[in-house]
N, C-alpha and C positions, 0 to 999 in steps of 0.2 A: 398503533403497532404493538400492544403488547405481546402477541403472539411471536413477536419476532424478539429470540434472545441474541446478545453481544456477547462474545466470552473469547477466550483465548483461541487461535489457532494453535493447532499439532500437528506432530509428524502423522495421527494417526487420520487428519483431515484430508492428507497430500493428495490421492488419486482423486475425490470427491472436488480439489479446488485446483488439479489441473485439467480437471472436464469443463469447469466453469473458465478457465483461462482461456483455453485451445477455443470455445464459442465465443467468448470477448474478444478475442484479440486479432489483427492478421498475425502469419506465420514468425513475419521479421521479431516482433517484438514477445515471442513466448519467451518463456523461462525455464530453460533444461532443469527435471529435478534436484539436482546437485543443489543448482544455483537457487532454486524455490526453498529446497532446506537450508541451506545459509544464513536466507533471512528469517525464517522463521527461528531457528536454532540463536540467533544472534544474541548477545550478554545485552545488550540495548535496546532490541528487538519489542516492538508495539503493536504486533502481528495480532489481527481479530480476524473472529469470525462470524457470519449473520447465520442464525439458526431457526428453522421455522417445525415443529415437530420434530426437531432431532436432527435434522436434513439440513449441508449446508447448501447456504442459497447464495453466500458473496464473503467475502474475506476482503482483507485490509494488508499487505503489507508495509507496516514500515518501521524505522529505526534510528537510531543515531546514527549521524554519520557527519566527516568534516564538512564545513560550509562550502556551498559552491562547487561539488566536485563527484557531481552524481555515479552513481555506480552504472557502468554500461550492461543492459540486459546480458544473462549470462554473466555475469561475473558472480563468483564465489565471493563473497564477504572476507575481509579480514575481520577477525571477531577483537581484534585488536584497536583497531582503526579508533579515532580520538569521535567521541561524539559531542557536536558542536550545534548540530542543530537536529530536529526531526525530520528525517529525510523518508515522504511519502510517496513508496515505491510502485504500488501496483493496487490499483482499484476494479475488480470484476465483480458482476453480480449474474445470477442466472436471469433470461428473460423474464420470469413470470416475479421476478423482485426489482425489477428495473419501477421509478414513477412512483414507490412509495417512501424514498427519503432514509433508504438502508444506509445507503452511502453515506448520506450527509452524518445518521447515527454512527456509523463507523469510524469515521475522521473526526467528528467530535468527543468520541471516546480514548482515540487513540492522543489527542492532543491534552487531553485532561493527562492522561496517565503520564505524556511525558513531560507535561506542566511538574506532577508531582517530582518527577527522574532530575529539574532543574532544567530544560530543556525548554527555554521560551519563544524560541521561531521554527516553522517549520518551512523546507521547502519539498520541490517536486518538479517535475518537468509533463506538460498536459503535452500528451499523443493522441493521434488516430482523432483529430479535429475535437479533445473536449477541453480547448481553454475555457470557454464560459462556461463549462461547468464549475470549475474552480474555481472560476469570479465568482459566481452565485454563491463561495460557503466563503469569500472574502478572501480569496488571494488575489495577490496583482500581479503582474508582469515584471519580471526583473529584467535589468539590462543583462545581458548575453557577454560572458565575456568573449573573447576569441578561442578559446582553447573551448567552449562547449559547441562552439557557431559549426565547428569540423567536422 
């Protein structure tokens, strides 16, 4: 994959990685742009992007955030908010980067970087049926407290 670079996401990515959201995702779970720059804009923010000739092809959101207490899509960030763990918000990729392991470079870049920030767990909540995706890069299944079960 070296053709394929990792590097920060930007504001100036936004329309390019809300075309790739709006094809990953259904409707319920987009992310109003407000709420997409939040995280990227975030002080704790580990936002990447997958680049293949200049072109993005899938981004990474994610960030510090309190333990156990996911931010619900659409939510504007507090930039305040105590960060406790690395909280991995949003994983898309365009079809034609799907199968070569972007993802799996993106979430391993983004945990190095918040290794470095002091940030040693991360979590995430797997939608739209990809828990085994996240088992396969080594997450497990946390118990559910009652207040996320709602």
């Amino acid at each position: 994959m070296t053709d394929v670079a990792i590097d920060r996401l930007a504001r100036a990515d936004l329309p390019a990685a809300l075309t790739i959201q709006a094809a990953a995702y259904p409707p319920f779970l987009i992310e109003p742009a407000d709420a997409f720059v939040s995280r990227i804009d975030h002080p704790a923010g580990h936002c990447l992007a997958a680049r293949r000739a200049g072109e993005l092809i899938g981004y990474l959101l994610a960030h510090g955030w309190p333990r156990g207490s996911p931010p619900a899509v659409g939510t504007i960030l507090d930039p305040g908010a105590p960060s406790e763990v690395l909280f991995l918000h949003d994983l898309a990729l365009t079809p034609a980067a799907r199968g070569l392991r972007i993802g799996e470079q993106l979430v391993a870049a983004a945990l190095e970087a918040a290794r470095r920030d002091g940030l040693t767990e991360a979590e995430l909540v797997a939608v739209d049926g990809a828990a085994g995706y996240w088992q396969l890069l080594g997450f497990v299944e946390a118990t559910t407290t009652p207040a996320l079960s709602a």
